[in-house]
FIKOLZA-1660 file (N, C-alpha, C; in steps of 0.1 Angstrom, whole numbers, plus 5000, padded with zeros to 4 digits):
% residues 239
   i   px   py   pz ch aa at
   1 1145 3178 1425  A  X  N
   1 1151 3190 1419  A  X CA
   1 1147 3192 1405  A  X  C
   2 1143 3179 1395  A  X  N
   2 1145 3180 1381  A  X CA
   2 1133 3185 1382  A  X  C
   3 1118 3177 1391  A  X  N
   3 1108 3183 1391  A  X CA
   3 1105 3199 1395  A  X  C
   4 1112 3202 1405  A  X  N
   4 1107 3218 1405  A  X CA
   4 1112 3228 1395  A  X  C
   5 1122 3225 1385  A  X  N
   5 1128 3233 1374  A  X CA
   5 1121 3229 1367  A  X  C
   6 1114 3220 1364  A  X  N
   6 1104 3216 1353  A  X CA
   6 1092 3221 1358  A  X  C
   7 1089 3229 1367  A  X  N
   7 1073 3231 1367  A  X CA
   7 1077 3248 1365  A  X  C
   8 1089 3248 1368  A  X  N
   8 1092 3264 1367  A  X CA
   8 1097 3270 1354  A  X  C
   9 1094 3257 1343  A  X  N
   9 1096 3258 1332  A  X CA
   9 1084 3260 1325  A  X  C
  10 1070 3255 1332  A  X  N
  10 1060 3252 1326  A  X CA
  10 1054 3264 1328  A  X  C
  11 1052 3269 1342  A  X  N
  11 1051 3283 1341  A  X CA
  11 1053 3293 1333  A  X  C
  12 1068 3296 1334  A  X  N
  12 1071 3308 1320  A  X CA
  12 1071 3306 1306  A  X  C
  13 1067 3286 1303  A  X  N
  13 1061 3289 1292  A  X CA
  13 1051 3294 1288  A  X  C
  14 1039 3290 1302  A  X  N
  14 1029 3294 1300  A  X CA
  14 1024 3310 1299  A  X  C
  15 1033 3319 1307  A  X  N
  15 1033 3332 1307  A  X CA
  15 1040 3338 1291  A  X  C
  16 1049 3332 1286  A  X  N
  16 1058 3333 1276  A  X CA
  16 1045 3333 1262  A  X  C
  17 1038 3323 1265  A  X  N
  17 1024 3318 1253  A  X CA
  17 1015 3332 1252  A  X  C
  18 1009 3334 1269  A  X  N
  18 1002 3342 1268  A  X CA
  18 1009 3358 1264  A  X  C
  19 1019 3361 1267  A  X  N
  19 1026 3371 1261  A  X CA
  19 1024 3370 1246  A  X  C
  20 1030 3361 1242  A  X  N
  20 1028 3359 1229  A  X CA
  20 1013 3364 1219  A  X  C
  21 1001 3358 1226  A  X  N
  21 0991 3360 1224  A  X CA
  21 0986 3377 1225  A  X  C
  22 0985 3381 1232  A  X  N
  22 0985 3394 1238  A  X CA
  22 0992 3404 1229  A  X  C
  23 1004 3399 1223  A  X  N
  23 1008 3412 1214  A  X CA
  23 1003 3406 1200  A  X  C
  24 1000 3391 1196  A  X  N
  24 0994 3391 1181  A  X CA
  24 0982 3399 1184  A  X  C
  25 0972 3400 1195  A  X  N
  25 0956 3404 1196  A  X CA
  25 0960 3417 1192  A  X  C
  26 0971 3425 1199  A  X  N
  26 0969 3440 1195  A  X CA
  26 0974 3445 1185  A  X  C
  27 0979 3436 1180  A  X  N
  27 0986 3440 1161  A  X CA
  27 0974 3439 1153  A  X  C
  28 0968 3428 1155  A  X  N
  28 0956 3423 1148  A  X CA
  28 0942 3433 1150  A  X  C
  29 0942 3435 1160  A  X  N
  29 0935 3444 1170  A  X CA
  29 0933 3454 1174  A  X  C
  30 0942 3468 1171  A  X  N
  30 0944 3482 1182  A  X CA
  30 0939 3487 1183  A  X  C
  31 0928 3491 1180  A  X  N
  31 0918 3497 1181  A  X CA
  31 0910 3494 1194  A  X  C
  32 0911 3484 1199  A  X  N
  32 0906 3475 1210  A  X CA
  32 0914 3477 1226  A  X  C
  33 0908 3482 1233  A  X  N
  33 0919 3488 1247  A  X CA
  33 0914 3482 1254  A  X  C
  34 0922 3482 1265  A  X  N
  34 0919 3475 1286  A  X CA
  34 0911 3465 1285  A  X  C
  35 0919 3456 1276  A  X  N
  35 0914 3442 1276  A  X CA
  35 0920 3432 1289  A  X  C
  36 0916 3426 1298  A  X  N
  36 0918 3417 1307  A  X CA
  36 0922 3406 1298  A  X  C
  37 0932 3391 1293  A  X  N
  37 0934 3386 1289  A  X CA
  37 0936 3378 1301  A  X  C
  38 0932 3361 1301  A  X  N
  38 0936 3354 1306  A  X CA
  38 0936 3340 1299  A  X  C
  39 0944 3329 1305  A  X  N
  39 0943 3315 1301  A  X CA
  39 0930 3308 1300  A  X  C
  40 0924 3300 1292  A  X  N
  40 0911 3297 1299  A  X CA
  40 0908 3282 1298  A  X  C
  41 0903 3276 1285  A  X  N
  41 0901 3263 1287  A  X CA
  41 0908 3256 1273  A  X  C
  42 0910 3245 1270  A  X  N
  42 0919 3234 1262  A  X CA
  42 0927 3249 1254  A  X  C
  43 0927 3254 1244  A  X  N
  43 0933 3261 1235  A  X CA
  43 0928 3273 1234  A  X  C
  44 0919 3281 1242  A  X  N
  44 0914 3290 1240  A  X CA
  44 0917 3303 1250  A  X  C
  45 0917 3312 1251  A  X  N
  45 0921 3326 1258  A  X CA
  45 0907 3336 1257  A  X  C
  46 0905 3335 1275  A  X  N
  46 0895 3347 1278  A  X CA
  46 0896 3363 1276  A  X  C
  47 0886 3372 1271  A  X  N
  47 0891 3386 1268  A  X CA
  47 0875 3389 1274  A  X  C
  48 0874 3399 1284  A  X  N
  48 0868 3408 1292  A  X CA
  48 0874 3422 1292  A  X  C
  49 0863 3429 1292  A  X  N
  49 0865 3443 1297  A  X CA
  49 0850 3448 1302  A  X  C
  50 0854 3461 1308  A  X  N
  50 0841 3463 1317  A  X CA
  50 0828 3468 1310  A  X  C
  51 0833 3469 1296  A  X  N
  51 0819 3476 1286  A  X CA
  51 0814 3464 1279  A  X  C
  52 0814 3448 1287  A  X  N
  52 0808 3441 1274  A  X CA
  52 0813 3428 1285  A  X  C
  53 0805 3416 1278  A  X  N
  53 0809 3407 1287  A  X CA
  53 0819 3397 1283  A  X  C
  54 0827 3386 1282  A  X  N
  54 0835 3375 1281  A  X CA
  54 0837 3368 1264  A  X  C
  55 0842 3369 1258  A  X  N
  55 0842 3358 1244  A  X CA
  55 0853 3354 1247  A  X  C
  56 0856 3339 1238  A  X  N
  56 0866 3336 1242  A  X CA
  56 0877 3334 1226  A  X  C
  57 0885 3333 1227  A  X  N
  57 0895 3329 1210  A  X CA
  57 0906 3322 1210  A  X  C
  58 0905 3317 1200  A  X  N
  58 0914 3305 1198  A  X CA
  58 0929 3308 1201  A  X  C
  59 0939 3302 1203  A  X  N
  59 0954 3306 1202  A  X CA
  59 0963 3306 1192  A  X  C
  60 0956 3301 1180  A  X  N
  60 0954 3306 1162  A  X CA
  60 0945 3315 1156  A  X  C
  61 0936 3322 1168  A  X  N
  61 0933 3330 1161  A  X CA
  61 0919 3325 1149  A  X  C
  62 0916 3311 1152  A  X  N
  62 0907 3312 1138  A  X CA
  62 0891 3311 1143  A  X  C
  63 0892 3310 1157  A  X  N
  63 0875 3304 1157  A  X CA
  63 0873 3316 1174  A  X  C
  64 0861 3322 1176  A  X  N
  64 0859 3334 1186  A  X CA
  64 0844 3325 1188  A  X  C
  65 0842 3322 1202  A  X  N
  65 0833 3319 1210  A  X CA
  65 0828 3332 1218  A  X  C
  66 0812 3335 1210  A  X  N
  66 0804 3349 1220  A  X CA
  66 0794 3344 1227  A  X  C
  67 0791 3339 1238  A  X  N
  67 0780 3334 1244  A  X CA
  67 0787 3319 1258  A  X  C
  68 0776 3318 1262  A  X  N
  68 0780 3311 1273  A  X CA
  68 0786 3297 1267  A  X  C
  69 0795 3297 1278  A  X  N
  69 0806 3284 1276  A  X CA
  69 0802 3275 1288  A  X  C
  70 0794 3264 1282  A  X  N
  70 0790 3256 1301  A  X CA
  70 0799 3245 1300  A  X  C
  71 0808 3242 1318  A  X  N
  71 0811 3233 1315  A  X CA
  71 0803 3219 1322  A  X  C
  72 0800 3211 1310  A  X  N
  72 0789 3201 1319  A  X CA
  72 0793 3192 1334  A  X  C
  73 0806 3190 1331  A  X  N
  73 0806 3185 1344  A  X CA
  73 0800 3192 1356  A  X  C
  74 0807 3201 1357  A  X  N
  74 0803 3213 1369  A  X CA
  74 0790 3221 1372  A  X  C
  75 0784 3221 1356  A  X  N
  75 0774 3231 1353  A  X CA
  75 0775 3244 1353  A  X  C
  76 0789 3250 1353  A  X  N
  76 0792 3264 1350  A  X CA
  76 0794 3269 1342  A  X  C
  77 0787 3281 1339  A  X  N
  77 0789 3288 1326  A  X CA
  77 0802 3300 1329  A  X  C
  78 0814 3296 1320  A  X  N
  78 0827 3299 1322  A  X CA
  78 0824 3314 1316  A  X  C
  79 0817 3317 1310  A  X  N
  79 0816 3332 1307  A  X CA
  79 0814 3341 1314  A  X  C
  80 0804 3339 1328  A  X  N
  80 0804 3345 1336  A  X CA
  80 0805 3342 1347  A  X  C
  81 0810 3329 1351  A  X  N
  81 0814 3326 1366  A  X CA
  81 0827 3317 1361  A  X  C
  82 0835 3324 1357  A  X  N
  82 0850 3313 1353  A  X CA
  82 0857 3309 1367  A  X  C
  83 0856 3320 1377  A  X  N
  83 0865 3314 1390  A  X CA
  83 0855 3312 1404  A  X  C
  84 0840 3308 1400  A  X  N
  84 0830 3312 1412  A  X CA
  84 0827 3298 1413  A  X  C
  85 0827 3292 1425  A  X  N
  85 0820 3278 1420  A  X CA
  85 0807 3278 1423  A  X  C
  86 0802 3290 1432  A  X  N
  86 0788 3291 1432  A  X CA
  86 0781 3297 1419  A  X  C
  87 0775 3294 1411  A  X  N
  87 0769 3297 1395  A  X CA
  87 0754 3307 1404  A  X  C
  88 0752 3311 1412  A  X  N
  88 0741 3316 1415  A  X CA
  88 0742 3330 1417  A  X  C
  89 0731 3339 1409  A  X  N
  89 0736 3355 1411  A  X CA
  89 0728 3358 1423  A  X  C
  90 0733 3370 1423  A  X  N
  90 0730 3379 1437  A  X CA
  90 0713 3386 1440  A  X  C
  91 0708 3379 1427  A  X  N
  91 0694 3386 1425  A  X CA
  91 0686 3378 1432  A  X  C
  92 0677 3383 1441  A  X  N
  92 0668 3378 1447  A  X CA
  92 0655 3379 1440  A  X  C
  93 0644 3370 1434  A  X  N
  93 0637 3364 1431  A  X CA
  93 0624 3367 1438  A  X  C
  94 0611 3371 1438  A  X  N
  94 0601 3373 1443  A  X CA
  94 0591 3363 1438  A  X  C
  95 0589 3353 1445  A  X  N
  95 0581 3343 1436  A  X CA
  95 0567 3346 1439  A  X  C
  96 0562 3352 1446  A  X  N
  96 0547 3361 1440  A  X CA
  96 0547 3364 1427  A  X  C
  97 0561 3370 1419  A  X  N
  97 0557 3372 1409  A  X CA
  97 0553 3361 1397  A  X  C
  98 0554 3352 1399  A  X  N
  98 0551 3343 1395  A  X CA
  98 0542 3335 1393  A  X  C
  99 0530 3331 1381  A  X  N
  99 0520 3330 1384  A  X CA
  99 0517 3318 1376  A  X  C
 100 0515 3308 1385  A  X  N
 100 0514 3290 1383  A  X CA
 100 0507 3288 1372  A  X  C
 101 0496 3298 1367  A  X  N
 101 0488 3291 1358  A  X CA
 101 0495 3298 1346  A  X  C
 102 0505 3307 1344  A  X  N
 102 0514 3307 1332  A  X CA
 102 0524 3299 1331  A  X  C
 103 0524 3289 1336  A  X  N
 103 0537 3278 1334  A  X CA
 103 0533 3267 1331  A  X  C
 104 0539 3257 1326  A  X  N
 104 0538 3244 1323  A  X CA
 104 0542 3236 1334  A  X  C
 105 0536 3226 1342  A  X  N
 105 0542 3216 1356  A  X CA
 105 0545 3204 1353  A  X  C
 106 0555 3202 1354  A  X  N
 106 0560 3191 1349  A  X CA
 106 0565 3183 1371  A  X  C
 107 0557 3169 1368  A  X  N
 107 0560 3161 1383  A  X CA
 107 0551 3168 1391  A  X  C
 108 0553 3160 1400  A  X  N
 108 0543 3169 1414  A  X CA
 108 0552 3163 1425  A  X  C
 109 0556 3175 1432  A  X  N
 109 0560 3169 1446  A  X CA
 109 0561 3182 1455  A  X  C
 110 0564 3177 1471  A  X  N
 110 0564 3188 1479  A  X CA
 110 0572 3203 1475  A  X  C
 111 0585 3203 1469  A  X  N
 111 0595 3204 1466  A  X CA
 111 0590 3213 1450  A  X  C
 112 0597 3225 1450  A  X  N
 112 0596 3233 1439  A  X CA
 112 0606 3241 1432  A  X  C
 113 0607 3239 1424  A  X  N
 113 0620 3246 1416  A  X CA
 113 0612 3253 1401  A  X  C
 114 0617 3263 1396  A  X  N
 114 0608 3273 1385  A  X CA
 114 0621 3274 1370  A  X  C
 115 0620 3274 1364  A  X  N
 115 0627 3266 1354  A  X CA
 115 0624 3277 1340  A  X  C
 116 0631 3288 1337  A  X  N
 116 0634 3298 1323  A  X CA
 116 0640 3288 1315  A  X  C
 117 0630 3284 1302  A  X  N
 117 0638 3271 1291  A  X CA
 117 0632 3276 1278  A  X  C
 118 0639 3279 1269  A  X  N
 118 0638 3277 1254  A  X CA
 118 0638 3263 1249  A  X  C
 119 0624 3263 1246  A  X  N
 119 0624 3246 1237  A  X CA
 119 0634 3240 1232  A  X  C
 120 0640 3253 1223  A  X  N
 120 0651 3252 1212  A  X CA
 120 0663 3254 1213  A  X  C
 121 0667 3254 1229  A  X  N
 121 0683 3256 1236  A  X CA
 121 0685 3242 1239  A  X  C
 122 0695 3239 1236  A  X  N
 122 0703 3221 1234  A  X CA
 122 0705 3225 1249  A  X  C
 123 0709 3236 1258  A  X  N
 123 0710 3228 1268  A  X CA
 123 0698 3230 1282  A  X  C
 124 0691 3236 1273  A  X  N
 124 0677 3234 1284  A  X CA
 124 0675 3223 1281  A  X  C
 125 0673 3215 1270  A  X  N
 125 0666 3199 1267  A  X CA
 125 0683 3192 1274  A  X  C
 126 0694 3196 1278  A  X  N
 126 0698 3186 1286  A  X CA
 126 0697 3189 1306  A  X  C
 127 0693 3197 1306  A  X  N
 127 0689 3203 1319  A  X CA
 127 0674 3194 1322  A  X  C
 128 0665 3196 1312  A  X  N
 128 0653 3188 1314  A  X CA
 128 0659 3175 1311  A  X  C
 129 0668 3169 1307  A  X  N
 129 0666 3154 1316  A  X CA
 129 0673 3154 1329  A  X  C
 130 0680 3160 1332  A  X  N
 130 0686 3163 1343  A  X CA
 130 0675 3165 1358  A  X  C
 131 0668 3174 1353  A  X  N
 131 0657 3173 1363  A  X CA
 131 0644 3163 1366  A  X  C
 132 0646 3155 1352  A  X  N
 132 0637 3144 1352  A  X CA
 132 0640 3131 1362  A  X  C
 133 0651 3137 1369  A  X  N
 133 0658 3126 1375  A  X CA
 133 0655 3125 1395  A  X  C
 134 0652 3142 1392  A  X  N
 134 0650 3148 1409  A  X CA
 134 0637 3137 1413  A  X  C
 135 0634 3135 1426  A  X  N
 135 0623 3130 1433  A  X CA
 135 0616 3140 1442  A  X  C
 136 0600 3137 1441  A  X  N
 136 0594 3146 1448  A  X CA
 136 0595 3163 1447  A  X  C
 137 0596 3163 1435  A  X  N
 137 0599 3178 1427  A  X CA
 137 0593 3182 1421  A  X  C
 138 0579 3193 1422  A  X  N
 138 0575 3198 1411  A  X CA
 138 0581 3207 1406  A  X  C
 139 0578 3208 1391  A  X  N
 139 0592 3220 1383  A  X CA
 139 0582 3224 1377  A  X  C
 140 0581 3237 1374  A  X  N
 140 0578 3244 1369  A  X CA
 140 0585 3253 1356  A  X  C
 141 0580 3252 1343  A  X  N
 141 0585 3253 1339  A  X CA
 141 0577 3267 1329  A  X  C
 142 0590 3278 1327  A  X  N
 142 0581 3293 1321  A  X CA
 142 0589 3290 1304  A  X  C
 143 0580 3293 1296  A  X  N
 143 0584 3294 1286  A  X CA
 143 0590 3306 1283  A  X  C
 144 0607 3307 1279  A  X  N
 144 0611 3321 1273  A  X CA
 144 0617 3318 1260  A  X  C
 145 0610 3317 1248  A  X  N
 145 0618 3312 1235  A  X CA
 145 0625 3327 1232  A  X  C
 146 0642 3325 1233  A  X  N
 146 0645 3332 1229  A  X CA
 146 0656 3336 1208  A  X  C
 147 0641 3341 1203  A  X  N
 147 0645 3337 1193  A  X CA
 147 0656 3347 1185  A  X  C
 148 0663 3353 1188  A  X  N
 148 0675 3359 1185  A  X CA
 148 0689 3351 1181  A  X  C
 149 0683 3338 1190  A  X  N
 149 0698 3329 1193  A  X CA
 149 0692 3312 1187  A  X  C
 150 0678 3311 1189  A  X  N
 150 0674 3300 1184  A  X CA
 150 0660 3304 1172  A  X  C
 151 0661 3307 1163  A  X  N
 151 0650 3316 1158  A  X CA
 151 0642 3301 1153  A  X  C
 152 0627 3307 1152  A  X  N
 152 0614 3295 1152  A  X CA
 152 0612 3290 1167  A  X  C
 153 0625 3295 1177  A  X  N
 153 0614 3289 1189  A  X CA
 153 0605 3297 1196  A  X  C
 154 0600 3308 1193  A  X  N
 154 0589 3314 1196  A  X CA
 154 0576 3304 1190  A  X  C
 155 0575 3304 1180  A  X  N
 155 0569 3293 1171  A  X CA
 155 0563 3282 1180  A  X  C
 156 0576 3274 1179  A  X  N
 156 0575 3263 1189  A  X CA
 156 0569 3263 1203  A  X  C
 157 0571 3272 1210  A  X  N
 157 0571 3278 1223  A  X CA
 157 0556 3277 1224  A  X  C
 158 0549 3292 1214  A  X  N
 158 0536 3289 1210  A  X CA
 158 0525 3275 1211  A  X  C
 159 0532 3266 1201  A  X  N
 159 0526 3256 1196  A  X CA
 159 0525 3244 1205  A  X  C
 160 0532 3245 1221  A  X  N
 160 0535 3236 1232  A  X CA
 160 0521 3242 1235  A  X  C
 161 0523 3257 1244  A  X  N
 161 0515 3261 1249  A  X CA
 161 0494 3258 1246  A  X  C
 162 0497 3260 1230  A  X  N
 162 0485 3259 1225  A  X CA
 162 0480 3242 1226  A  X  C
 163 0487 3232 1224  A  X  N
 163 0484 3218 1226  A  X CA
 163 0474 3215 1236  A  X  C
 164 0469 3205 1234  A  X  N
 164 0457 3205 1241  A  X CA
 164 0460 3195 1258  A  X  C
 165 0476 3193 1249  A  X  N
 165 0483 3187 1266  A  X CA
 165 0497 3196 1264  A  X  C
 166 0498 3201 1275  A  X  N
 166 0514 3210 1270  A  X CA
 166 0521 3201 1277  A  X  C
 167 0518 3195 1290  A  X  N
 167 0532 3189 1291  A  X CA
 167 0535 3174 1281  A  X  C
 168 0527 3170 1277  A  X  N
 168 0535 3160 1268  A  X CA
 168 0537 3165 1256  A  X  C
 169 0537 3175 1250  A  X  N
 169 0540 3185 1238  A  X CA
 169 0556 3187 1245  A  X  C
 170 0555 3196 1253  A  X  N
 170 0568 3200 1261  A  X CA
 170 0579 3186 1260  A  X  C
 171 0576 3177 1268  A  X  N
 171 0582 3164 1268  A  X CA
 171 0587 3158 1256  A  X  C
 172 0578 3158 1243  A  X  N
 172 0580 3152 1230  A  X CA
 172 0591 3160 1223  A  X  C
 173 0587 3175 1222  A  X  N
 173 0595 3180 1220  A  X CA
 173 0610 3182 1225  A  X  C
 174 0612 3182 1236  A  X  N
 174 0626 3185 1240  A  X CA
 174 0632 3168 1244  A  X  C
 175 0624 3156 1246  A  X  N
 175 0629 3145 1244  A  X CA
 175 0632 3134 1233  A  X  C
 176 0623 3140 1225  A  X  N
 176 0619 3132 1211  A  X CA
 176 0623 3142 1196  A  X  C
 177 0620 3154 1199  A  X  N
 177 0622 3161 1189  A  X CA
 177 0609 3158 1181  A  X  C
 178 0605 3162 1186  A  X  N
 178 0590 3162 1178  A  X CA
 178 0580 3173 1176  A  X  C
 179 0580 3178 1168  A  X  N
 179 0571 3192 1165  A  X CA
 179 0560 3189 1172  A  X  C
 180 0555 3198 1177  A  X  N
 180 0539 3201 1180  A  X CA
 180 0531 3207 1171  A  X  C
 181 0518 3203 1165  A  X  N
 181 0512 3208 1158  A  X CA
 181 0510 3222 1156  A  X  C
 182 0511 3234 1150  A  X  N
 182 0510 3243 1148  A  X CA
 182 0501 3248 1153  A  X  C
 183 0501 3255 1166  A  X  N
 183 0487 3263 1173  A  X CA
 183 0489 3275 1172  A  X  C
 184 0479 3286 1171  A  X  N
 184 0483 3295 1178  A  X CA
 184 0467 3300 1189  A  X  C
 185 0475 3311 1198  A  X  N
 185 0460 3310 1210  A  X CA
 185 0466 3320 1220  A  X  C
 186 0455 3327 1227  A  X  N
 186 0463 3337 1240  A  X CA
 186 0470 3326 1247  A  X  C
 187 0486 3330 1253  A  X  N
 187 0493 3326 1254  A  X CA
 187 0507 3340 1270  A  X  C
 188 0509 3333 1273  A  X  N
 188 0519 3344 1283  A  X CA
 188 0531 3345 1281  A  X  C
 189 0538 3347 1267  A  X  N
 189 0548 3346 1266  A  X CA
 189 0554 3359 1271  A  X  C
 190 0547 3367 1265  A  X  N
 190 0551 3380 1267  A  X CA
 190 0550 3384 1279  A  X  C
 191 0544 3379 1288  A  X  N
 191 0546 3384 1302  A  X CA
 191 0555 3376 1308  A  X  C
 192 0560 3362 1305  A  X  N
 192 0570 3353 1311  A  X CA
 192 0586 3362 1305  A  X  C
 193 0585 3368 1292  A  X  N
 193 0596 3377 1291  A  X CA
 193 0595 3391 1296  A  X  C
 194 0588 3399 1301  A  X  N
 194 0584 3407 1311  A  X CA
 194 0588 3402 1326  A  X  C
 195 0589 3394 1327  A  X  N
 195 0594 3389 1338  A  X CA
 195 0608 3386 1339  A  X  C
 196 0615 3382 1330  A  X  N
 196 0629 3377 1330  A  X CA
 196 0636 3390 1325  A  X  C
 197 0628 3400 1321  A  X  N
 197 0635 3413 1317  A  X CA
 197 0635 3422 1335  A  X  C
 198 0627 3418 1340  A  X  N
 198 0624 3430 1353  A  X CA
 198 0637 3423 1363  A  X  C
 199 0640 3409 1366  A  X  N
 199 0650 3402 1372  A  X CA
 199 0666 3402 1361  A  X  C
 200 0666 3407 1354  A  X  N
 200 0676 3407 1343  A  X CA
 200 0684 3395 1338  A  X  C
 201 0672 3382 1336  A  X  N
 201 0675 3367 1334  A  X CA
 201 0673 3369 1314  A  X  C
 202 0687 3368 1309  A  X  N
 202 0685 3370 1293  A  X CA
 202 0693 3359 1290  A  X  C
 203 0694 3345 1298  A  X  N
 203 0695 3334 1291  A  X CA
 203 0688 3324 1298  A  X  C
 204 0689 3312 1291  A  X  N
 204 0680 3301 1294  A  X CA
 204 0692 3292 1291  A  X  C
 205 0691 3276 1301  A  X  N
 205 0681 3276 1310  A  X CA
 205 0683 3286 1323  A  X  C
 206 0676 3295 1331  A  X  N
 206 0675 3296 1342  A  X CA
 206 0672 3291 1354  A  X  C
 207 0671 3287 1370  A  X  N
 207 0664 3281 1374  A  X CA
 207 0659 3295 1382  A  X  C
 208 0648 3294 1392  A  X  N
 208 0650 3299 1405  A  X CA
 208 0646 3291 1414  A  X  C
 209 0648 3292 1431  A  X  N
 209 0647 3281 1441  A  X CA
 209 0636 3285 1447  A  X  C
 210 0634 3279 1454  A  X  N
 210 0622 3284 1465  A  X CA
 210 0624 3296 1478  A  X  C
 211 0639 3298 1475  A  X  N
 211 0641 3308 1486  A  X CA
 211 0647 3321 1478  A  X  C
 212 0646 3317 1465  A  X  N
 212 0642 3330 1460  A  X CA
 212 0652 3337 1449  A  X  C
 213 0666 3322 1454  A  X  N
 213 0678 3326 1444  A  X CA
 213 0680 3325 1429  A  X  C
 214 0686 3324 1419  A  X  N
 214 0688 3329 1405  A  X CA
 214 0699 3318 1405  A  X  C
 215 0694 3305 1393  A  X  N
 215 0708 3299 1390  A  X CA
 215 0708 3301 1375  A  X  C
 216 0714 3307 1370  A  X  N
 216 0717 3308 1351  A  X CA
 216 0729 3298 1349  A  X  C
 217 0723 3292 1336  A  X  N
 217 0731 3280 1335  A  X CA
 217 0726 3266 1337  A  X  C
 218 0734 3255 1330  A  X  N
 218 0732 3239 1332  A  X CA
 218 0735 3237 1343  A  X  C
 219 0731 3225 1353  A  X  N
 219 0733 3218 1366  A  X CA
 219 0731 3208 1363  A  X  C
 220 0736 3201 1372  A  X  N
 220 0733 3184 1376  A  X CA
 220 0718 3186 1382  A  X  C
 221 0716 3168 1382  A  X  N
 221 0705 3169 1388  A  X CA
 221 0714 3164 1404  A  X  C
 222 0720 3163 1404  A  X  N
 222 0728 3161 1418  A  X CA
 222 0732 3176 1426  A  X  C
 223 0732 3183 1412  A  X  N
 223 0740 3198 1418  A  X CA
 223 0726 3205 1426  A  X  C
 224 0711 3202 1416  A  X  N
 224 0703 3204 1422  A  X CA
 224 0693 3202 1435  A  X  C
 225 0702 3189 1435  A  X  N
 225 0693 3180 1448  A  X CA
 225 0700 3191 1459  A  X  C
 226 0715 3189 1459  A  X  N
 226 0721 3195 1467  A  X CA
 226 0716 3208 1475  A  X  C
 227 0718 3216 1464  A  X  N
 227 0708 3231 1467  A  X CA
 227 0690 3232 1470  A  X  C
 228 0685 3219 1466  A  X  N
 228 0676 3221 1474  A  X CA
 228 0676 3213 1491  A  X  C
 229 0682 3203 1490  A  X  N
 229 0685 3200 1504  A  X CA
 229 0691 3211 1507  A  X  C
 230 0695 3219 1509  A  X  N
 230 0704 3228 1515  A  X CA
 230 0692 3241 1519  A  X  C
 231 0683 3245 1512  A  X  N
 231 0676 3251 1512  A  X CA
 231 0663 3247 1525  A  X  C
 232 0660 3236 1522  A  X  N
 232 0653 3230 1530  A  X CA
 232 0655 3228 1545  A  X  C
 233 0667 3228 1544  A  X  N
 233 0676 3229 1562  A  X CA
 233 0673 3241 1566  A  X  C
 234 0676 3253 1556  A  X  N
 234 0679 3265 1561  A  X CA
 234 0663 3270 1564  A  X  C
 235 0650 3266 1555  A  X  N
 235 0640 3267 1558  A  X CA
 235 0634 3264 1574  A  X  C
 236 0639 3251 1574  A  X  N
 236 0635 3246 1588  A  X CA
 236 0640 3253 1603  A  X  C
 237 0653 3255 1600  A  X  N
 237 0660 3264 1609  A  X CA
 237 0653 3273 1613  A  X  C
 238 0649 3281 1603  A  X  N
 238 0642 3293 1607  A  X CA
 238 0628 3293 1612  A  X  C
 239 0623 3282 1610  A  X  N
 239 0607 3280 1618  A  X CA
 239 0605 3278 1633  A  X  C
% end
């Protein structure tokens, strides 16, 4: 009995908090309307509305998170899949459009997976060891430095490509932290962002599968095996 009055305590405090919260945002705030508010993770509160996507803010009020929140374990990015446990959008992928000799290949194996990475995103370089783990995987990897959010990695991005080996440029850099020599040289950047602009992929890392689907966001290399085993069944089925 003591336990279910105590959980029915925990609740309305927790409704009582968020109340709480909800009218400091609009004191602080009113100008700001048809905000969705919810609980979210350790100390922080989600705010959505339909003209803009997810930030999140403290429950003091002192620190506002704008951009994706991944959680590593899971590999979901809480900003836009907070209650989905599938992280994979609805966009279907055309991999004709994709053209092997604009990418970097990293492995060789039966098995293919295509990989949107900014040099200079902490969690593409933890995604690429992640997939340095898969077997029988070639990855493919498109360069999209996006320098808005990481500025100099166009630079960088450049200076892989121009190497006279990109994948161990690619490699040194995102495992070593190692500059690449300053190159510059025709290059496909701008049509690898031409491409992530026509599928509406504006963060990194991205993946796509071989059957065509969209994963934005960090993964396991376990979460990955998974989905390509899964892929692979559904392939054979249909032959």
């Amino acid at each position: 009995m003591f336990r279910k009055y105590f959980l029915i305590g925990l609740v309305f405090f927790a409704q009582m908090c968020k109340a709480d919260f909800e009218d400091e945002f609009q004191r602080r705030y009113p100008s700001i309307s048809s905000i969705n508010i919810a609980k979210s993770f350790l100390n922080f509160y989600s705010l959505k509305n339909i003209d803009s996507g997810t930030v999140f803010i403290s429950d003091d009020f002192k620190f506002l998170i704008n951009g994706s929140v991944i959680d590593l374990e899971s590999g979901l990015d809480l900003a836009n899949n907070s209650n989905n446990s599938d992280n994979s959008t609805k966009t279907k992928f055309d991999l004709n459009d994709i053209d092997l000799q604009k990418t970097i290949k990293l492995g060789d194996g039966v098995r293919s997976i295509y990989v949107f990475s900014d040099p200079k995103c902490p969690y593409c370089k933890t995604l690429d060891q992640e997939l340095k783990k898969l077997k029988n995987t070639s990855i493919y990897i498109l360069p999209l430095p996006i320098e808005s959010i990481h500025p100099g990695s166009e630079k960088i991005a450049t200076s892989i490509w121009c190497a006279i080996d990109k994948v161990k440029a690619w490699n040194e850099y995102l495992e070593l932290n190692i500059e690449p020599i300053t190159h510059a040289c025709p290059n496909p950047l701008k049509d690898i962002q031409a491409l992530a602009i026509k599928y509406k992929i504006n963060g990194t890392p991205t993946i796509v599968f071989e059957d065509g689907t969209v994963f934005p966001g960090l993964i396991s290399a376990v979460g990955v095996e998974k989905r390509l085993g899964s892929i692979t069944n559904s392939l054979n089925s249909n032959k």
